[in-house]
Structure formats: structure tokens, C-alpha cells
C-alpha positions in Angstrom: -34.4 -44.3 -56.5 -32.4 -44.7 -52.9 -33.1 -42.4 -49.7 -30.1 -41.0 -49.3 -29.3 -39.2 -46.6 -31.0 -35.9 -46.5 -34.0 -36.9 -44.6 -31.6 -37.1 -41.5 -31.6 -33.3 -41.4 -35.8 -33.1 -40.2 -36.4 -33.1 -36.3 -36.0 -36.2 -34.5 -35.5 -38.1 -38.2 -34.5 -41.7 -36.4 -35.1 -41.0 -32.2 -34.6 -38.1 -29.3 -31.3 -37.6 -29.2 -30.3 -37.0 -32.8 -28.8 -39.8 -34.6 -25.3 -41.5 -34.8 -25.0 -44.0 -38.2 -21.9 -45.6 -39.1 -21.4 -47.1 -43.2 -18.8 -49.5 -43.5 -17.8 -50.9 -46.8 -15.3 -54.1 -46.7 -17.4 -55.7 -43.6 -20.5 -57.7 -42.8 -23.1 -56.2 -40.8 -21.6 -58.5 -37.6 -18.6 -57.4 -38.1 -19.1 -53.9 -38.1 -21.0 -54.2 -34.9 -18.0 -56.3 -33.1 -15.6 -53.1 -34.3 -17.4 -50.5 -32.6 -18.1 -52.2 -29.9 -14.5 -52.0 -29.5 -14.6 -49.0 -30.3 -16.2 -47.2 -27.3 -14.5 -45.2 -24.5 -13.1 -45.8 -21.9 -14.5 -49.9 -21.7 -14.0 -53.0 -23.3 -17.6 -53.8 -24.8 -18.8 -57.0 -26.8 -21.8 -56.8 -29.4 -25.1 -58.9 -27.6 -27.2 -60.2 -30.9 -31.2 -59.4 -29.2 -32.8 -60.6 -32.5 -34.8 -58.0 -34.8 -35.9 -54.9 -33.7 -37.7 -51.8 -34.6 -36.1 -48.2 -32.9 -38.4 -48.3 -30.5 -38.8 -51.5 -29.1 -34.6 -51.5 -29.1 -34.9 -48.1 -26.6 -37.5 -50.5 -24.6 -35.3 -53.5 -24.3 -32.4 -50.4 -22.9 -34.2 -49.6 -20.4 -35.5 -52.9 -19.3 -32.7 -54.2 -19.4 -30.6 -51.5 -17.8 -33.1 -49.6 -16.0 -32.1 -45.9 -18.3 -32.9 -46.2 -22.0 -29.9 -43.9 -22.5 -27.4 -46.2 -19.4 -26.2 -48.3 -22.7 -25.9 -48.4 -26.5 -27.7 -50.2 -28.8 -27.2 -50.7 -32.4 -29.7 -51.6 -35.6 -28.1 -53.4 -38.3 -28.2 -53.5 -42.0 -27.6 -53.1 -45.9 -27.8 -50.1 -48.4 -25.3 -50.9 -51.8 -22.0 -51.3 -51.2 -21.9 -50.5 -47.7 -23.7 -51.8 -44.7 -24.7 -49.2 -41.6 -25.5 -49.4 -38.3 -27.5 -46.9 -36.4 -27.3 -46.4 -32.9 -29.9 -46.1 -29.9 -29.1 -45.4 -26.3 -26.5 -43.2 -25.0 -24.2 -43.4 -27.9 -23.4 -39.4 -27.3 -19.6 -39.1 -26.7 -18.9 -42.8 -26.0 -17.5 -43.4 -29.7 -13.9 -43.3 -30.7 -12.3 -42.2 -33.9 -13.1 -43.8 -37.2 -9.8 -44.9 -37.9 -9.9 -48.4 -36.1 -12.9 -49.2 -37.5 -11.8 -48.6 -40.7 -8.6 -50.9 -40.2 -7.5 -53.7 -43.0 -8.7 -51.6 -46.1 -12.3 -50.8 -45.1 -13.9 -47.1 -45.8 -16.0 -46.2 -43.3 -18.2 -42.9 -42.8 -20.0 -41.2 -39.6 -23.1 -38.9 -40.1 -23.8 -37.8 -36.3 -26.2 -35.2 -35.2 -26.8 -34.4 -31.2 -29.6 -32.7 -31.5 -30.9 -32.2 -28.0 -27.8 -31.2 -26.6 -28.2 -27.6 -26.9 -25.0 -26.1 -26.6 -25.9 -26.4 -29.6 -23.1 -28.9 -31.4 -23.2 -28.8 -35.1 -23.9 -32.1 -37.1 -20.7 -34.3 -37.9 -18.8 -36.1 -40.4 -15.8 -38.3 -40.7 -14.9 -40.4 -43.2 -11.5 -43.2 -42.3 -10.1 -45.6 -44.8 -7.6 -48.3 -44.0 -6.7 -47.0 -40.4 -6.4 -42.9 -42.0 -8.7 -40.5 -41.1 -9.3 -38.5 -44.4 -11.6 -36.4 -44.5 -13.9 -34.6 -41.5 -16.1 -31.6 -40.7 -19.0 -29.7 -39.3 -21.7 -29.6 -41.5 -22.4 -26.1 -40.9 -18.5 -25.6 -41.9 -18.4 -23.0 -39.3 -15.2 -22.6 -36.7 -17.8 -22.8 -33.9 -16.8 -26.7 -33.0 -13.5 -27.5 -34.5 -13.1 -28.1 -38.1 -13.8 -24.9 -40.1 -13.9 -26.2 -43.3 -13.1 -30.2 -44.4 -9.8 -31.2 -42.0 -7.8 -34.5 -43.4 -5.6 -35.7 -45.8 -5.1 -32.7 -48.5 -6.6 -34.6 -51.8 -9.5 -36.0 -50.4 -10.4 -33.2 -47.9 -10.0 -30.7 -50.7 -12.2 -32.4 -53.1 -15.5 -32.5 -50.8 -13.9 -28.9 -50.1 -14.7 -28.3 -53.5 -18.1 -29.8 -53.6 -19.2 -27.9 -50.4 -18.1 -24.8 -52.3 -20.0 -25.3 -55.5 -23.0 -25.9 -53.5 -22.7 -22.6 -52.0 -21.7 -23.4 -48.5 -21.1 -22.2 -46.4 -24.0 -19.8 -46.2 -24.6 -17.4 -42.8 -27.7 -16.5 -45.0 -29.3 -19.7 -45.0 -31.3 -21.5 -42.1 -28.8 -23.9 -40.1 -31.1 -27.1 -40.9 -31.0 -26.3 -44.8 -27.1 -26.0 -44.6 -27.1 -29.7 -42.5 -29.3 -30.6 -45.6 -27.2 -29.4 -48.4 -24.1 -30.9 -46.4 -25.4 -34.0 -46.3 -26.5 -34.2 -49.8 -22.9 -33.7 -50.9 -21.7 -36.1 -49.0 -24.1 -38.8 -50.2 -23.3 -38.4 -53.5 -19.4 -37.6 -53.2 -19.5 -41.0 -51.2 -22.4 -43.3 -52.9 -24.5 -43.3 -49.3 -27.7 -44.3 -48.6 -29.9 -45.2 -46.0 -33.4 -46.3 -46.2 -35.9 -44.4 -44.4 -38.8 -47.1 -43.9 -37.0 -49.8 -42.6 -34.9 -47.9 -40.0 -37.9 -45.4 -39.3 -41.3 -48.1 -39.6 -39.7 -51.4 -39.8 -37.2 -54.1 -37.7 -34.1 -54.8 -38.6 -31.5 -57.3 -36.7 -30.3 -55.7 -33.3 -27.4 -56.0 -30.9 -26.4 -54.5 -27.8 -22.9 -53.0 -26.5 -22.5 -54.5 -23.0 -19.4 -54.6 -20.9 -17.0 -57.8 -21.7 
């Protein structure tokens, strides 16, 4: 039995803020780390190793270390399957770039990203990028309300988590917005083979690094 993803949708699942966790498959831990560090916006960033960390002594280091918990990004790093993930602490909100460069040289790689506080309110993401391609991404309320209405990318494999989406009887306007993020997300898991365990990222340490300017 895995954790899958669903426990993502409670309040506050991994910190304040919501969470942002990347699953690469075709890359070490390390090297998923180095790729989005070079992946955020706007500055050239190199991934600082800091040792093992639980989420909150990562958000202490942050703002020790930078005087703002939320002035920088820090990642935790590990293993689930196939894929490795990396979940992010900080101010990771907006700094990220598309999927697709992480995903260059044949690697899949998926984003499940929720901002909860911001209270406009943005809808919970994902984005899935295979070999430099973005091919499938949505809401996952699968409303119009922030850009994709429906699963956007390339026609095949947008159209087959279409389906699944469908078949699970979403969207809804009936249902309670955090039950459709929950549904969503259990699609995706399974139409992807994700996981992400719940103890270590919620109770336990895991090896850490930190996005700092190169």
C-alpha cells in the first residue's frame, strides 16, 4: 500500500503556503534539484546540499539564513517507485518555470502545486513534460477560472486523462472545491503511477538543499 497523492488536498498537508512537488523519473534525486534550480525566474540559481532536514527545521534554516523564511527556496529530496520528488519550502510561489526543461533528455516529469493562501483564490495545478514537451496540463477544478478549462497539451495524452477526469465525474459545480482537488489528484496518481509518502515528508528528515544565487 503507497500514499499517493490525495492527502495533498487537506489544509496545510506539507506547510503554510500550499505545496509545490515535482516527480522526475530518468534523474537522481541531485540531479533533479540542480534542474530546477535552473529552473527559476528571472536568476541563475545553484542547488546548496544543507544535509537532512525535516519541513520545519528547512523553513528555520530560510530564515536564518536569509532573514524571511519565504526570501528563498528550499527543496526536500527523495524516492517513491520509479520516480524521485522534491518538495519545495520557502517562496517557491511564482519563481518556477515551465516543466519542459526539466524534463529535457527523455525524462517525464510531473507538478502537483497548490497556493493555498493566496486567496485570489488560484485553483490547484498540474503539468506533466516529457523529453523537452509539455503534454498534458490543467486546473484541478477543470474550471476556465485560471487558464486551462479542461486538460490543455498534446491531443493523445491530454485526451486520455480527459477521459479519466470524465469518468470520475468531473467536473462537478455540485461538489465541494476540495473534494474535486481530491478526486483530481487521485486520477492523476494512478494515470501516472505517483506517490508520495506522507510520514517522511510530513514527520520525518529527508536530505535538503537550498536555491541560492550562482
Amino acid at each position: 500500500m503507497t500514499d499517493g497523492t490525495t492527502w495533498l488536498s487537506a489544509p496545510r498537508s506539507i506547510a503554510f503556503g500550499g505545496y509545490h512537488v515535482v516527480f522526475a523519473r530518468g534523474l537522481t534525486p541531485g540531479e533533479l534539484a540542480d534542474r530546477l534550480a535552473e529552473n527559476v525566474d528571472g536568476m541563475r540559481c545553484v542547488a546548496v546540499a544543507v544535509g537532512e532536514h525535516t519541513g520545519g527545521s528547512l523553513e528555520e534554516l530560510l530564515d536564518y539564513t536569509f532573514g524571511d523564511p519565504f526570501a528563498s527556496i528550499g527543496l526536500r529530496l527523495g524516492r517513491a517507485g520509479d520516480w524521485v520528488y522534491a518538495v519545495a519550502y520557502g517562496g517557491w510561489q511564482g519563481e518556477f518555470g515551465s516543466l519542459e526543461p526539466v524534463s529535457r533528455g527523455g525524462v517525464h516529469a510531473c507538478l502537483l502545486e497548490y497556493e493555498e493562501e493566496n486567496g485570489k483564490p488560484v485553483p490547484p495545478q498540474f503539468e506533466y513534460a516529457h523529453d523537452g514537451r509539455l503534454l498534458s496540463a490543467c486546473n484541478l477544478e477543470l474550471d476556465a477560472s485560471w487558464g486551462y478549462q479542461g486538460v490543455a497539451g498534446d491531443p493523445a495524452t491530454a485526451a486520455r486523462l480527459q477521459d479519466l477526469l470524465t469518468a470520475a465525474g468531473l467536473p462537478d459545480p455540485e461538489l465541494d472545491r476540495r473534494e474535486v482537488h481530491r478526486i483530481a489528484l487521485g486520477v492523476v496518481e494512478r494515470f501516472f503511477g505517483l506517490s508520495l509518502p506522507k510520514a517522511p515528508i510530513v514527520d520525518g528528515t529527508l536530505p535538503a538543499v537550498m536555491l541560492e544565487p550562482a
